[in-house]
N, C-alpha and C positions, 0 to 999 in steps of 0.2 A: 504494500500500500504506500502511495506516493504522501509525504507530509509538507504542507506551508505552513509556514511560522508566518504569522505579521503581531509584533508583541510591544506596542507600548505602553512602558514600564510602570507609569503613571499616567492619569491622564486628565490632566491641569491647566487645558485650554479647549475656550470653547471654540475651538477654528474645526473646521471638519478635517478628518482623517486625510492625511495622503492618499493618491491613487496607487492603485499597486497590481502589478500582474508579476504573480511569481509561479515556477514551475521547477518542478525536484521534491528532493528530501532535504529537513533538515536545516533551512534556511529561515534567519532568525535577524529580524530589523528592531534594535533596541533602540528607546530613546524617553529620556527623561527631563519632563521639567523645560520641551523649548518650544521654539515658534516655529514653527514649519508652512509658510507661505506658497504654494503653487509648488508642492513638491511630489515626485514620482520617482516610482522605484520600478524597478524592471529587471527580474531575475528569471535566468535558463540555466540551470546548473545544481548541484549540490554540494551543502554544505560551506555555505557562504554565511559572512555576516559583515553587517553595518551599524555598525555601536557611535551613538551620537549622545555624548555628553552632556549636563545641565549647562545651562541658558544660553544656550545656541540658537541663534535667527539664521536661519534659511530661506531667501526668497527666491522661485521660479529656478531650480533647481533638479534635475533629473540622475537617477541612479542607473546607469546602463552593466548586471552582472552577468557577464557572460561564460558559461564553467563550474569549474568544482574549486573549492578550497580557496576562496579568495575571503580577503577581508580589508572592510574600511572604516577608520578608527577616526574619531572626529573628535579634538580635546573640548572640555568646558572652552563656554565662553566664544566659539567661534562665532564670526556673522558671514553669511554672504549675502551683500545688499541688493544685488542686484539681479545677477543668472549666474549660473554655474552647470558644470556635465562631470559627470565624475564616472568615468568609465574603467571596468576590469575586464581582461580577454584570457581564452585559454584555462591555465589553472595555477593555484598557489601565488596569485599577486597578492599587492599589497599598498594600497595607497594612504597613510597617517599624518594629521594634522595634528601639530601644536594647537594648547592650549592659546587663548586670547588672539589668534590671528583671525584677518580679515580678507576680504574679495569682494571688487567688485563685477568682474567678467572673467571668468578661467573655465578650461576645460584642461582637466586633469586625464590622465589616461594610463594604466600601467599594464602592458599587454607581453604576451611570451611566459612562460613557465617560472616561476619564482623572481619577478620580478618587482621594484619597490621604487617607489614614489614617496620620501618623507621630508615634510614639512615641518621646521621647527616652530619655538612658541614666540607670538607677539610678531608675526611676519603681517606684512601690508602688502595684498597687492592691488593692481588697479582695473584695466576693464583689457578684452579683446588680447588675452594669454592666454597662449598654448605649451603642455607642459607634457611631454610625449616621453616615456622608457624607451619605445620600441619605432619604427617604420612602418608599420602595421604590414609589410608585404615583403615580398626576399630580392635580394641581388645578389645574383649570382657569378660568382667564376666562371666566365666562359671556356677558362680551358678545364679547369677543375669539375666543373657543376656544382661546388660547395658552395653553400650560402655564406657571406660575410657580413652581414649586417643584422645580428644577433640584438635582441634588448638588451641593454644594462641600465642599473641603479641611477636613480635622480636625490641628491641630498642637497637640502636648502639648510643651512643650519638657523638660528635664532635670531630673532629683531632682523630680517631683512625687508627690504620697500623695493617692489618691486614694479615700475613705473610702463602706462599702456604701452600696447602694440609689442610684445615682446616674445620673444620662441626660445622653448628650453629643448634643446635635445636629448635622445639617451647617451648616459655618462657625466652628466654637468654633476658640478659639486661647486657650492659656495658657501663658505662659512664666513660665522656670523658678523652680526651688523653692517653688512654691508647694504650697497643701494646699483639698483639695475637703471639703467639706463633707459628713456621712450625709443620702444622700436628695435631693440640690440636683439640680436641673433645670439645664445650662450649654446655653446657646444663644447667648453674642457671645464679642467677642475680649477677651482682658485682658491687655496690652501688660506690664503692670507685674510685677517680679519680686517673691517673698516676700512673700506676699500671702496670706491664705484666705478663699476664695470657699465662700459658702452660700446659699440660700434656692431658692427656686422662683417665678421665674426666680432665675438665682446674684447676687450681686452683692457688689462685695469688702465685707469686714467686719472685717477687721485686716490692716495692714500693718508693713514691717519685720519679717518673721520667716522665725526658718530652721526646721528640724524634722530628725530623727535617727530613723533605725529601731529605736535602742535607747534604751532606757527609760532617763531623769536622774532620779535621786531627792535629790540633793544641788543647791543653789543653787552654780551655778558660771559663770564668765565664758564670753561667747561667745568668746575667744580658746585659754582650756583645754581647750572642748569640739571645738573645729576649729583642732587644731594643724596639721591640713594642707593647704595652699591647694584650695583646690573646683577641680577640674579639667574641672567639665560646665558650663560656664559659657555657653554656645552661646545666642544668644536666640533665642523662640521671633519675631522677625520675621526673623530669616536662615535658618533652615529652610522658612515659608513663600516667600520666595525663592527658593530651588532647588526646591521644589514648583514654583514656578508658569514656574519657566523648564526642566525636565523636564517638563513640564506639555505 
């Protein structure tokens, strides 16, 4: 006998349920305590799940799970304000959001077998991003026939702002605080913190720097403006690490 799970945990708003077409065993959509605005879920697979944190705002947002064994984890506190696509292909992906981050336009995507999309905590991003593991289709050696354009891992580490129009490829890594550029193309790793990366392909263009979601109109010291130690300090090579040993 075939089992749908659709399970929310509590249910503490009077907005009507999500839409939902699920198909499998085993498949279990948790979520507690948020706002769920124009959102749909769309599962083919088993033994999948989508665990959505307390007081999370999601607007006009769609769950596309395609496969067995994937999972997508969404910290407290996240918003997406505007639209969002959050797609898993295959089997064994994985796409995780930090706690306190935002969106206003992304489609996220982690596609190919054991693949991972992680977002660290207090990341900003902006509208009309593309954030892709994998190619969704193969190239091949012509003298070989071997495929060379396999998925790999996507790590954003913590507090990054990431600015419209922009494409992450598989294999980007950025750690934290740093700031993306409108429009930049990111396809390698960039080990270094406080940093903004731009251009097409990205490459750093200033460092040493921190940035703030609210607007400084007054010249004032970095110590006034961060009276309280950064507590998301996590670098993006120790996330990739537990990626690759969950992996």
């Amino acid at each position: 006998m075939r089992k749908i799970s659709f399970i929310p945990l509590k249910s503490q708003t009077t907005q009507p349920l999500p839409r939902k077409s699920v198909e499998g065993f085993n498949n279990n959509i948790l979520y507690d305590d948020c706002e769920l605005n124009n959102v749909s879920f769309n599962i083919i697979g088993d033994h999948n799940l989508i665990l959505i944190h307390p007081g999370c705002q999601l607007n006009n947002v769609s769950f596309h799970i395609y496969g067995n064994n994937h999972r997508v984890i969404i910290g407290a506190n996240c918003a997406f304000n505007e639209r969002g696509s959050i797609w898993c292909e295959d089997r064994d992906c994985m796409i995780s959001i930090g706690q306190d981050s935002t969106f206003e336009g992304v489609h996220l995507s982690a596609t190919e077998p054991g693949s991972k999309l992680l977002i660290g905590q207090d990341c900003m991003f902006s509208y009309d991003i593309d954030v892709r593991t994998g190619d969704s289709h193969s190239l091949l050696c012509q003298r070989t026939g071997q495929r060379t354009n396999f998925a790999k891992n996507i790590v954003f580490g913590n507090h990054i702002w990431v600015a419209s129009h922009c494409i992450f490829t598989k294999g980007t890594s950025i750690a934290d605080n740093s700031v993306v550029g409108t429009g930049s193309l990111i396809n390698g790793q960039f080990e270094q913190t406080n940093v903004v990366l731009a251009g097409r392909p990205a490459k750093i263009i200033k460092k040493n720097i921190q940035w703030l979601r609210e607007r400084v109109y007054e010249r004032q010291s970095i110590a006034s403006i961060f009276e309280e130690p950064q507590t998301h300090q996590s670098s993006v090579i120790a996330a990739m690490d537990v990626a690759s040993k969950t992996g």
